[in-house]
KEKE-3310 file (N, C-alpha, C; in steps of 0.2 Angstrom, whole numbers, plus 5000, padded with zeros to 4 digits):
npx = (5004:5011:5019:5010:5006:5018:5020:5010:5012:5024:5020:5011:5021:5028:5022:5015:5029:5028:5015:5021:5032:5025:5015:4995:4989:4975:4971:4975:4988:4981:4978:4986:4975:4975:4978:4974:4963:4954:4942:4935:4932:4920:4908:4906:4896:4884:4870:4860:4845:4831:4817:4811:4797:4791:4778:4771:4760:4751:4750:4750:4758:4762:4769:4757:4748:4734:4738:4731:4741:4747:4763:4780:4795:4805:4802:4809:4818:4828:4843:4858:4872:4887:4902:4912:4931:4943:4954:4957:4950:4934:4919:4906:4887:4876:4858:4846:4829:4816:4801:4787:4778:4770:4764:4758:4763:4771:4784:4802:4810:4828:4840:4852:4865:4874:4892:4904:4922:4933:4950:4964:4969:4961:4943:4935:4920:4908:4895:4878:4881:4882:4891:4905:4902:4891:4891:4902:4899:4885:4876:4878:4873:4860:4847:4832:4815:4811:4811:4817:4830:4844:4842:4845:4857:4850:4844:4852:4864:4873:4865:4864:4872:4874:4882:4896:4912:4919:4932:4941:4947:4952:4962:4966:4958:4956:4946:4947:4939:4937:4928:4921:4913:4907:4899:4897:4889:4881:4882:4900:4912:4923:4926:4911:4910:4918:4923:4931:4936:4941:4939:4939:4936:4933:4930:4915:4919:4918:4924:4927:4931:4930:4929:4923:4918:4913:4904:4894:4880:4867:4858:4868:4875:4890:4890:4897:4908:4905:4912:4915:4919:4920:4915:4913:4909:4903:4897:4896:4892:4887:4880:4867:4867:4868:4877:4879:4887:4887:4897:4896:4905:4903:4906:4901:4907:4903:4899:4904:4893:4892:4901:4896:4896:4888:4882:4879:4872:4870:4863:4863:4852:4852:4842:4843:4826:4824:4819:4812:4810:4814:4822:4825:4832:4835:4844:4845:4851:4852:4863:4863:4870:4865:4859:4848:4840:4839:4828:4830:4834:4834:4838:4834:4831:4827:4821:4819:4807:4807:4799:4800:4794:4799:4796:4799:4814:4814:4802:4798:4789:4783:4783:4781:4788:4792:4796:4802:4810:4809:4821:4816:4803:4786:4784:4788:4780:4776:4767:4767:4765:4773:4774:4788:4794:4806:4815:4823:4833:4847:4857:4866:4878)
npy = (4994:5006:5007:5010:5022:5032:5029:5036:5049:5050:5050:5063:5071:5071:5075:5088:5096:5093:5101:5114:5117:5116:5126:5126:5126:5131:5142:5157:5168:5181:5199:5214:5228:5243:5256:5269:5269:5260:5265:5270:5262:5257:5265:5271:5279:5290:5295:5310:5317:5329:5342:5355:5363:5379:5391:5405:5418:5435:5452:5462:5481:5490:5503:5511:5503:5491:5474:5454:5440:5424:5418:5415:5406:5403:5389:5374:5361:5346:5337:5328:5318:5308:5304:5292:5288:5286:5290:5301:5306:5313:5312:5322:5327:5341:5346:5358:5364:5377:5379:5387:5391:5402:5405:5396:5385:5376:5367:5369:5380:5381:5381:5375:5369:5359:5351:5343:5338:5331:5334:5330:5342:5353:5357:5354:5364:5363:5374:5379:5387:5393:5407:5414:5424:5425:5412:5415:5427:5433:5422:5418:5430:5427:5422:5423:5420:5420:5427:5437:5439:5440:5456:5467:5464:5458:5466:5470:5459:5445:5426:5412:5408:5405:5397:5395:5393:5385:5384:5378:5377:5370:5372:5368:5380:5389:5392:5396:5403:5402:5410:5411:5419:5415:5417:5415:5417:5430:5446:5448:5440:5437:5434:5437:5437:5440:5432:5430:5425:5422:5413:5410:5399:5395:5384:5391:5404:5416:5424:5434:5439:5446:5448:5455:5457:5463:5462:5475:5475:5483:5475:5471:5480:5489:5495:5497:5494:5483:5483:5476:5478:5467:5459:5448:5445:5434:5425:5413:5415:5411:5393:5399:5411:5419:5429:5438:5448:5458:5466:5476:5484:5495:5500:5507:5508:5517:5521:5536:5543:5551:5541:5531:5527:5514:5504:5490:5485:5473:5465:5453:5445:5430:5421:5408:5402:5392:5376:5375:5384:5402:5418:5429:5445:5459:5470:5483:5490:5497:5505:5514:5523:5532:5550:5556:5566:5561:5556:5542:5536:5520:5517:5511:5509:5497:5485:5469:5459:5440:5428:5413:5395:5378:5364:5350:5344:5343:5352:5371:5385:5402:5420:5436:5451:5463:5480:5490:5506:5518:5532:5537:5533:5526:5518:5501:5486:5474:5459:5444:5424:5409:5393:5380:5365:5353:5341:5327:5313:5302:5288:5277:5268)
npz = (5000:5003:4994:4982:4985:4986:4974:4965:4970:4964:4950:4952:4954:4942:4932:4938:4934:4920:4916:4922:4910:4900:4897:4896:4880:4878:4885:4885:4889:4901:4893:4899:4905:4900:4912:4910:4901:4906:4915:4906:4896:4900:4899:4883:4874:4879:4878:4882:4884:4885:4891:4894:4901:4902:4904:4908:4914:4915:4921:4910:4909:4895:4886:4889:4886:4894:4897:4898:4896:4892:4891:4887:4894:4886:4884:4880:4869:4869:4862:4866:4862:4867:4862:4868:4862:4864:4878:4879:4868:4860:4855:4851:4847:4846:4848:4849:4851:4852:4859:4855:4867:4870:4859:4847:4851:4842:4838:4833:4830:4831:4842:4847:4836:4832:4831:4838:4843:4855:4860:4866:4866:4866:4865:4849:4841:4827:4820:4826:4841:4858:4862:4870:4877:4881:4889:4897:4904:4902:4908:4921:4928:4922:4932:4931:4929:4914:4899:4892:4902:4905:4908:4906:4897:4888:4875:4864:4865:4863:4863:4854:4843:4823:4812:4817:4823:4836:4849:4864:4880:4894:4910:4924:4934:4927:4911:4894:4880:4862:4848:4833:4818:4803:4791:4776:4765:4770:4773:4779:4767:4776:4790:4805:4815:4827:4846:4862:4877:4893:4910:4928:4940:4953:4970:4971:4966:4952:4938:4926:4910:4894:4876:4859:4844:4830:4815:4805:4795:4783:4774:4760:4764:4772:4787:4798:4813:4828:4844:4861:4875:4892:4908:4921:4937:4951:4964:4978:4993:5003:5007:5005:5000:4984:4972:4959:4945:4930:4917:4901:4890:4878:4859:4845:4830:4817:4799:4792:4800:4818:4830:4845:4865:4873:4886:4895:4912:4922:4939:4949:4963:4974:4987:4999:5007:5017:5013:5002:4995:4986:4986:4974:4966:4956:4946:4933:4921:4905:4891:4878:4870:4863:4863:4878:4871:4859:4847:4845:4856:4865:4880:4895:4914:4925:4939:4947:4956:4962:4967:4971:4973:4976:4973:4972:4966:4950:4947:4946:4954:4949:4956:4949:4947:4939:4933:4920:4917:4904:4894:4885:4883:4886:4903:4908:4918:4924:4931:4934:4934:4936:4930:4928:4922:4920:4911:4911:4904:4907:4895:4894:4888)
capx = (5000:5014:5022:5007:5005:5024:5020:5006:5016:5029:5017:5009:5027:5029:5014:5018:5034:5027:5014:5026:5037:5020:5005:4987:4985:4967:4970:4981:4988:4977:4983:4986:4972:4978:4974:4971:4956:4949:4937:4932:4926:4913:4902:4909:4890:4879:4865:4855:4837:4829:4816:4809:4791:4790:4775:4770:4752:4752:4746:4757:4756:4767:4767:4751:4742:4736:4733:4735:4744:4751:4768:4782:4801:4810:4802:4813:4820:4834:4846:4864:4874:4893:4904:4921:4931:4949:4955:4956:4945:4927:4913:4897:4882:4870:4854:4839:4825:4812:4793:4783:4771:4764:4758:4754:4765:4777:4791:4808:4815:4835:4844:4859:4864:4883:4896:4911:4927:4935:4956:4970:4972:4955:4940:4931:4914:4904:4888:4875:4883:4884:4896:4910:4899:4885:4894:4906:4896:4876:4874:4879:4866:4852:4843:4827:4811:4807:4811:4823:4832:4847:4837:4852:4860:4843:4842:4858:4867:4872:4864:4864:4878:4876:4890:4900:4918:4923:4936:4939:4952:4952:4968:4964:4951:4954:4943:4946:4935:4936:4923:4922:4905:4909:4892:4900:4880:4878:4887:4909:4913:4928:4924:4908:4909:4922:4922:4935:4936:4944:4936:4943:4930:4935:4926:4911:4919:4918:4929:4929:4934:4927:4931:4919:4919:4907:4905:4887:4877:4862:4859:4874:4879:4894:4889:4904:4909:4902:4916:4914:4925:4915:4918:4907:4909:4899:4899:4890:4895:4886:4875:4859:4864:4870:4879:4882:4888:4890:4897:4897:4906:4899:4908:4897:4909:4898:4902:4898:4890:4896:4902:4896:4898:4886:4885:4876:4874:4866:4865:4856:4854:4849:4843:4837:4821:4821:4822:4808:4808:4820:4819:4829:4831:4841:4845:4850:4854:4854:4863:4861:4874:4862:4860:4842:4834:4839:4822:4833:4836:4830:4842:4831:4834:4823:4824:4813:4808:4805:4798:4800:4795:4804:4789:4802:4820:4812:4800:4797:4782:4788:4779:4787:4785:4796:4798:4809:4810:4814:4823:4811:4797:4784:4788:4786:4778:4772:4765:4765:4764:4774:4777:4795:4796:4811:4813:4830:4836:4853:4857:4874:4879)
capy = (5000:5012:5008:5013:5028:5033:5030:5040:5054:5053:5054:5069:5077:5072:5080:5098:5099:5095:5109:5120:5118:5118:5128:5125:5132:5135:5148:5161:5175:5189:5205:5219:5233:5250:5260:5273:5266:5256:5265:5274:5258:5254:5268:5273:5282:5294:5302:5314:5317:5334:5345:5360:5367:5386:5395:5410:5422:5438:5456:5467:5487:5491:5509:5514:5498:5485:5467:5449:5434:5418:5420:5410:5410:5400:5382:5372:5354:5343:5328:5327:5311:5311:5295:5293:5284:5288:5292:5308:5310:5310:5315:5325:5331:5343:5349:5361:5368:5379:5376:5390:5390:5409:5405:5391:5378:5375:5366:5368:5387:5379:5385:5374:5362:5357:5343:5344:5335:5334:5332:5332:5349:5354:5355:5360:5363:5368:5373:5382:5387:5397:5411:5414:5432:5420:5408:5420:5436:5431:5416:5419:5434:5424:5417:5423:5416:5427:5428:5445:5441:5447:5462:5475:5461:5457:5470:5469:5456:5435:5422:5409:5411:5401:5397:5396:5389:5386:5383:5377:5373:5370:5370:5367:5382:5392:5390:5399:5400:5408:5408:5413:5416:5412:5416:5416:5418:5435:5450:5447:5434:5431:5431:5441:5440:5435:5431:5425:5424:5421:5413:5407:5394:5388:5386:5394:5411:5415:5430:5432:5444:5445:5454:5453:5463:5458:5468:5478:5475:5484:5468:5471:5486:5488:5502:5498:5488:5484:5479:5475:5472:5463:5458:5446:5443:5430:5420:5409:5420:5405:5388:5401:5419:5420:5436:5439:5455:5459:5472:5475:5492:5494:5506:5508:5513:5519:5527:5543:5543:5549:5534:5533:5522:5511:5500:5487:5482:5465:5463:5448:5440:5422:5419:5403:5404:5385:5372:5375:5393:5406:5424:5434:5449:5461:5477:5482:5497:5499:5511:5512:5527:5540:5557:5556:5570:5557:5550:5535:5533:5515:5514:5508:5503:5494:5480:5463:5456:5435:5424:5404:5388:5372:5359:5346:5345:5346:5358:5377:5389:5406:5425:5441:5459:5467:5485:5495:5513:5523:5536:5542:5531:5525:5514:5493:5484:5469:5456:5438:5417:5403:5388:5376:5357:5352:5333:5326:5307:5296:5284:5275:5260)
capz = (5000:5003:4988:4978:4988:4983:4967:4964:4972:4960:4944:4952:4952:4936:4929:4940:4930:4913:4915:4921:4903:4893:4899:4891:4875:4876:4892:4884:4893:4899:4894:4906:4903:4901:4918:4908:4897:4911:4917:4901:4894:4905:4894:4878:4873:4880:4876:4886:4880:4890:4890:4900:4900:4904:4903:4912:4915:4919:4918:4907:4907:4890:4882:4892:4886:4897:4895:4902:4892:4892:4890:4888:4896:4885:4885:4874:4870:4866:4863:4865:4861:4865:4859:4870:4859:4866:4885:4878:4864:4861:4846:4852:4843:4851:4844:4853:4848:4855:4860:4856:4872:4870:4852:4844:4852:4840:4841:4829:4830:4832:4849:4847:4830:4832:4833:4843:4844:4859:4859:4870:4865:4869:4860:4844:4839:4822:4820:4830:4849:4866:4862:4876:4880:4884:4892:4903:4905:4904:4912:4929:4928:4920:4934:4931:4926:4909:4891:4892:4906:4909:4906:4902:4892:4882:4869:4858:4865:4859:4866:4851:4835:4820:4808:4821:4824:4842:4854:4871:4881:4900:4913:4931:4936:4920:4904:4888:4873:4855:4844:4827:4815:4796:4788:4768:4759:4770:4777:4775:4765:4780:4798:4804:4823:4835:4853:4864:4885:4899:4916:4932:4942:4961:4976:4970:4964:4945:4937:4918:4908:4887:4872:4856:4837:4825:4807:4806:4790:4779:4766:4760:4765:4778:4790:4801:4818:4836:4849:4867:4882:4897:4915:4925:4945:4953:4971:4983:4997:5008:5004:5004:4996:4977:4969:4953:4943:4923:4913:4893:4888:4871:4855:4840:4823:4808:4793:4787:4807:4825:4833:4852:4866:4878:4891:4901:4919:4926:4945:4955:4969:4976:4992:4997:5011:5017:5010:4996:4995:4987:4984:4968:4964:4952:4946:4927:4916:4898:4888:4870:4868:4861:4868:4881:4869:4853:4848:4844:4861:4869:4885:4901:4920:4931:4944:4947:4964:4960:4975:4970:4977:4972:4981:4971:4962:4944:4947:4948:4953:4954:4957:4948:4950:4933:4930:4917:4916:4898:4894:4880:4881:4893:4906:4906:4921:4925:4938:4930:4939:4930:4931:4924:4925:4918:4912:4908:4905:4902:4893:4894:4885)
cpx = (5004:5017:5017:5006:5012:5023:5016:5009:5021:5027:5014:5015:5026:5023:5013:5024:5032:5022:5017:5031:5032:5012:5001:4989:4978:4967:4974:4982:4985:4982:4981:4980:4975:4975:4972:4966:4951:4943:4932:4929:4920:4907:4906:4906:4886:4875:4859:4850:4833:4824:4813:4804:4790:4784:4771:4762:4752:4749:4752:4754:4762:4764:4761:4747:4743:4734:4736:4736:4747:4760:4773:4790:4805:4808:4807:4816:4825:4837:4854:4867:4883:4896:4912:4924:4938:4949:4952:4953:4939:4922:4907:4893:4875:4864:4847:4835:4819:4806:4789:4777:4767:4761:4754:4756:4770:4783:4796:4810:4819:4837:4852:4857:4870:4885:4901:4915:4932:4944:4958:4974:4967:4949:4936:4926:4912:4899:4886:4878:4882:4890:4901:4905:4893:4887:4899:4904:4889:4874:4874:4875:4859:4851:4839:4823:4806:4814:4817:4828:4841:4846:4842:4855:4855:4845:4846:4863:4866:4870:4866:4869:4876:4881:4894:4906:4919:4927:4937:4944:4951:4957:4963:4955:4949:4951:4945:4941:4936:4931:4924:4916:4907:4904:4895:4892:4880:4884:4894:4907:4920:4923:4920:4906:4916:4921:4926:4934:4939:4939:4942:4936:4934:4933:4921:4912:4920:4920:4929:4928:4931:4930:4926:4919:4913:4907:4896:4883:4870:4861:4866:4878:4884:4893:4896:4906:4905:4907:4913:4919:4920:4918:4911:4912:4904:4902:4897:4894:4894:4881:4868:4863:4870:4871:4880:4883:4890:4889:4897:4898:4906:4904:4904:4902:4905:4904:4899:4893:4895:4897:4899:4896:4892:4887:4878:4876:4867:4868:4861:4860:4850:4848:4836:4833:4820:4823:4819:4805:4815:4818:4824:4827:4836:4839:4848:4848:4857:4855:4866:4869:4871:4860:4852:4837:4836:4832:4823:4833:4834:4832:4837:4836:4829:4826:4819:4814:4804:4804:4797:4798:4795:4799:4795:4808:4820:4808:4801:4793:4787:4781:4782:4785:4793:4795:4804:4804:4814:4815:4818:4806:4791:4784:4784:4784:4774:4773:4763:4769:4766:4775:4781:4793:4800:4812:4820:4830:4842:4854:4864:4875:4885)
cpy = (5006:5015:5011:5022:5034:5032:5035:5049:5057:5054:5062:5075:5078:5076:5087:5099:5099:5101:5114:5121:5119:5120:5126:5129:5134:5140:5151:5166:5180:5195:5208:5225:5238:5254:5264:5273:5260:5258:5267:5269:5254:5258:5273:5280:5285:5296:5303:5317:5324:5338:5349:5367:5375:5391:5400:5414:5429:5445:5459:5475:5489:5496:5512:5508:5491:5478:5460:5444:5429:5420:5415:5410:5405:5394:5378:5361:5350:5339:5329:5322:5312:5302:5297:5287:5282:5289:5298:5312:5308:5314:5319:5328:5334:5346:5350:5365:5371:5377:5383:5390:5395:5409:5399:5381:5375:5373:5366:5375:5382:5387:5383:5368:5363:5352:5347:5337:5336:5330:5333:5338:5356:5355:5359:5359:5368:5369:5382:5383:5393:5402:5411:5419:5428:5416:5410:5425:5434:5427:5414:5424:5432:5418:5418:5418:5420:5426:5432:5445:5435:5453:5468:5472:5459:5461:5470:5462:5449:5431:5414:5412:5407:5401:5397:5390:5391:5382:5382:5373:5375:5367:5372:5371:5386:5388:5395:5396:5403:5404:5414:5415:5417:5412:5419:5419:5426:5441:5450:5441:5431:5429:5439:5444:5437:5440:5427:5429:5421:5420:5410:5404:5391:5392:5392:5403:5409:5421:5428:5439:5444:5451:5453:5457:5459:5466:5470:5479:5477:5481:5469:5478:5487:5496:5503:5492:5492:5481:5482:5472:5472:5459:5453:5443:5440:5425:5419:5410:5412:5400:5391:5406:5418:5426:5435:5445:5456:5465:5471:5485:5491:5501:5502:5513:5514:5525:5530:5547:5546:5544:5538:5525:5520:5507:5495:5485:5477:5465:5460:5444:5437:5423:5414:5403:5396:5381:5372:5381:5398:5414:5426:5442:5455:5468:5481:5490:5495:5505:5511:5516:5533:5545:5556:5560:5565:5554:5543:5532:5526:5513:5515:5507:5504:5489:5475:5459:5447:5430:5415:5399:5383:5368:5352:5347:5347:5351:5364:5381:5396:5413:5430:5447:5462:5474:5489:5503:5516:5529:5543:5537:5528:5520:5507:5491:5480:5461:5448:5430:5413:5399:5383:5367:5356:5341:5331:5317:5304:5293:5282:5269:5259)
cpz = (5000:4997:4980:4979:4986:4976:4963:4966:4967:4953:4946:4951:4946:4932:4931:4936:4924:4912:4916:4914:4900:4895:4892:4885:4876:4884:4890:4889:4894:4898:4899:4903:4905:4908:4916:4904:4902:4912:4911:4895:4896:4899:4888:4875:4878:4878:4881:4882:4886:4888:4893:4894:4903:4902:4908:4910:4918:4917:4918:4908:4903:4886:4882:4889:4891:4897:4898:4896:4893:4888:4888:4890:4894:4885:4878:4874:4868:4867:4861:4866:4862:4864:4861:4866:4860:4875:4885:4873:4865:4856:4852:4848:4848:4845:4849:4851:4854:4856:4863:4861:4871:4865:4851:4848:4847:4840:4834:4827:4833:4839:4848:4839:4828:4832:4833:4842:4850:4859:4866:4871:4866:4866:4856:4840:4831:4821:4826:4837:4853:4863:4869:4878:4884:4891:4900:4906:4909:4910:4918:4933:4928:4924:4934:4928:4919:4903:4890:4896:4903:4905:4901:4895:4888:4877:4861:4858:4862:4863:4861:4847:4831:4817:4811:4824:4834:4846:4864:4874:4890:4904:4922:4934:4932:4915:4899:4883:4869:4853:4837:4820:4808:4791:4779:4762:4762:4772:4774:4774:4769:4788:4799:4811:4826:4842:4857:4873:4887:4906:4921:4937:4946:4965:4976:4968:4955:4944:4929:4916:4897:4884:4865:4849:4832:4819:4811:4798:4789:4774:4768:4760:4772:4782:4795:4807:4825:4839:4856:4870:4887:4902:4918:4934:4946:4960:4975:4988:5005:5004:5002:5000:4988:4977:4964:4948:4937:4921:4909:4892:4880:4865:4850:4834:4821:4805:4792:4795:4813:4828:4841:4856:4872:4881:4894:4908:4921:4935:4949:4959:4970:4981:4995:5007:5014:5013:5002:4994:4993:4984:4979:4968:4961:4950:4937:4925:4910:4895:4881:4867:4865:4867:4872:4875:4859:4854:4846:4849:4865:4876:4891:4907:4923:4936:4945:4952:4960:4967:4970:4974:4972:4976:4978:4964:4955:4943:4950:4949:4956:4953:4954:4944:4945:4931:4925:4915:4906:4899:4889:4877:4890:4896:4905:4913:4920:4930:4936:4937:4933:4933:4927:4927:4919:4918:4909:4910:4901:4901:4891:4890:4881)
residu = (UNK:UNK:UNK:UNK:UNK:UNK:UNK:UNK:UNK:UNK:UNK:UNK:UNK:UNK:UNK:UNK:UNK:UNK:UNK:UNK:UNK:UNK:UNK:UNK:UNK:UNK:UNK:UNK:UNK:UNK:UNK:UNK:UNK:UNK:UNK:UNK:UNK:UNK:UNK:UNK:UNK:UNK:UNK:UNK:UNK:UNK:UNK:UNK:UNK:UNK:UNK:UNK:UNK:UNK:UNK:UNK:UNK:UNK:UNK:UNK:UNK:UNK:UNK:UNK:UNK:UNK:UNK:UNK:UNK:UNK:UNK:UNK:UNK:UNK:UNK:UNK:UNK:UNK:UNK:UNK:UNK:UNK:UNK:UNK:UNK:UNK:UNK:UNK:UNK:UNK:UNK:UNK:UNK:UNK:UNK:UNK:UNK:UNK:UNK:UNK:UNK:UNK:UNK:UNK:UNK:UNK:UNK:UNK:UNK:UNK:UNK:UNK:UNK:UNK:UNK:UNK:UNK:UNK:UNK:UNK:UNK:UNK:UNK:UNK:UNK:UNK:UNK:UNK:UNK:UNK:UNK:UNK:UNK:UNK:UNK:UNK:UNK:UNK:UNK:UNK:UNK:UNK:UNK:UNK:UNK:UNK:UNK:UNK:UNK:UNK:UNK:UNK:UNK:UNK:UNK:UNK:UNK:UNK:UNK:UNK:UNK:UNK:UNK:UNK:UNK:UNK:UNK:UNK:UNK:UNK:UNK:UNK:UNK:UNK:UNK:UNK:UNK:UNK:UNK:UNK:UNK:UNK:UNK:UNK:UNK:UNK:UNK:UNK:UNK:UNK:UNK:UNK:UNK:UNK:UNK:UNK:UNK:UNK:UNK:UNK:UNK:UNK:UNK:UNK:UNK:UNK:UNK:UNK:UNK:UNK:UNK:UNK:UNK:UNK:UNK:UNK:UNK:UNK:UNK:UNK:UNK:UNK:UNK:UNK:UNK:UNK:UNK:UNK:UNK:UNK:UNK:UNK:UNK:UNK:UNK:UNK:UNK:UNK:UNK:UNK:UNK:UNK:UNK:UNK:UNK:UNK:UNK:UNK:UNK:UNK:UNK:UNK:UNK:UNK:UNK:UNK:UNK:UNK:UNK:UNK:UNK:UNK:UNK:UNK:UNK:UNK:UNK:UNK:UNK:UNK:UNK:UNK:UNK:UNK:UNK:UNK:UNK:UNK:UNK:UNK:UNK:UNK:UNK:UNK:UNK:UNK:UNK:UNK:UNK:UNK:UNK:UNK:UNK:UNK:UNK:UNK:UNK:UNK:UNK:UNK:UNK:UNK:UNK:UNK:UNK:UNK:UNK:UNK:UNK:UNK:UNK:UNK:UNK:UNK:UNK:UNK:UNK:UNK:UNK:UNK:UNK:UNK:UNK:UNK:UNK:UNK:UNK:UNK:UNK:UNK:UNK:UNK:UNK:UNK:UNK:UNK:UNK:UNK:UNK:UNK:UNK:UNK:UNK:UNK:UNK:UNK:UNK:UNK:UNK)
# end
């Protein structure tokens, strides 16, 4: 019995050293994955699907006439897909459109209609976009619940570009952006706006700085240029009260014309009332650059008190008490009730 048991021992060696000279073929070696692609394979694809209801009620009194309407502050809709294909690269296509609520209901006025590529060098978009002036300037202003707002920035300013080349590169808590508008059918047949920025973004402060030129056409007639330099402050002083503060110094060339110079000013605040309660409120001035007794003159400032409740995360019910004053016309006022539900879904795979 011993000597079977000894013998059985000495095949089992045998058979440990002949695996050890010739492993399995059928189990190859796994390779090592890259640390750097690991995680980034788990979801290659996204697409985000979103949309948000905005319609408002209220009593307007405009140019001495007064009247109540349904209104609407922007409802809109949209689908963005982004495709990682790299650590560091990645394909996106955006596309939004509006939802006429005050008329008819309507959906397909374009807000955004781009593809982007994102590199190691930073990234670049074609199409319909967010200007830097939007981006660095407005945005930190625009928190109200209304069509115009930020009120000073409303009247002449960008909010959407087409034909537009843009750039975008981010280092730690700096952002840059340029942007470029390229419209060859109308206006110059080179470049018909640029916009380029500077932000800095840490620990809830915000500090950006804008520069913007754009040509000024009649058909085809060149009347001259519009440049802007621009400033925005912004800061969550505590978890309840917002700040935020935009400039836009404005120069008007023309030909054959005096050139002159205006400005805007945005100024709001957050504060939140509870958990499901927040108050706004803001401060703005517009100035066109013409003289007061110009009947060209359109330059305004008012201020707008806004009471919200938030009853849950997607929604919003809000109250809001709008005044603007003109310079050479008769004033704006009005007392309007809206309500926002906001619907967003992703999808990963």
């Amino acid at each position: 019995m011993e000597d079977i048991k000894a013998l059985e021992a000495q095949l089992a060696d045998l058979k440990r050293r002949f695996l050890q000279q010739s492993p399995p073929k059928d189990k190859p070696k796994a390779r090592k994955k890259d640390k750097k692609m690991e995680g980034s394979e788990a979801h290659t694809h996204t697409v985000d699907v979103y949309a948000t209801m905005r319609p408002t009620f209220g009593r307007i009194e405009d140019r001495g006439e007064d009247q109540y309407d349904v209104r609407d502050a922007l409802s809109h809709a949209g689908v963005k897909a982004t495709h990682r294909f790299n650590e560091d690269w990645a394909a996106e296509l955006h596309g939004e459109w509006s939802i006429d609520v005050q008329n008819t209901g309507e959906f397909g006025r374009s807000r955004r209609a781009y593809t982007a590529l994102v590199t190691p060098i930073g990234r670049f978009g074609i199409g319909k976009q967010r200007p830097a002036q939007y981006l660095f300037i407005a945005e930190y202003v625009d928190i109200f619940n209304h069509a115009n707002s930020p009120y000073a920035y409303d009247p002449e300013s960008i909010f959407f570009v087409d034909n537009l080349i843009s750039y975008r590169v981010d280092s730690g808590p700096l952002t840059f952006v340029a942007v470029g508008q390229f419209d060859g059918a109308n206006n110059d047949n080179n470049n018909d706006l640029f916009n380029m920025g500077l932000s800095y973004d840490k620990d809830g402060l915000h500090a950006a700085v804008t520069y913007q030129m754009n040509e000024v056409y009649d058909q085809q007639t060149h009347l001259g240029e519009n440049s802007i330099w621009a400033a925005a402050f912004a800061y969550d002083f505590t978890d309840k009260l917002y700040a935020a503060v935009a400039y836009q110094d404005k120069t008007y060339e023309r030909h054959n014309i005096v050139d002159r110079d205006g400005s805007t000013f945005d100024l709001s605040f957050a504060y939140k009332l509870g958990k499901h309660y927040k108050l706004k409120t803001g401060y703005f001035d517009f100035d066109d650059g013409f003289d007061d007794s110009d009947p060209n003159n359109q330059s305004f400032d008012g201020f707008n008190i806004t009471f919200e409740w938030l009853p849950a995360p997607p929604l919003r019910v809000h109250l809001e008490y709008l005044t603007k004053s003109y310079a050479n016309d008769q004033d704006f006022d009005s007392l309007s009730v809206g309500f926002r539900y906001d619907f967003r879904t992703s999808i990963k795979y």
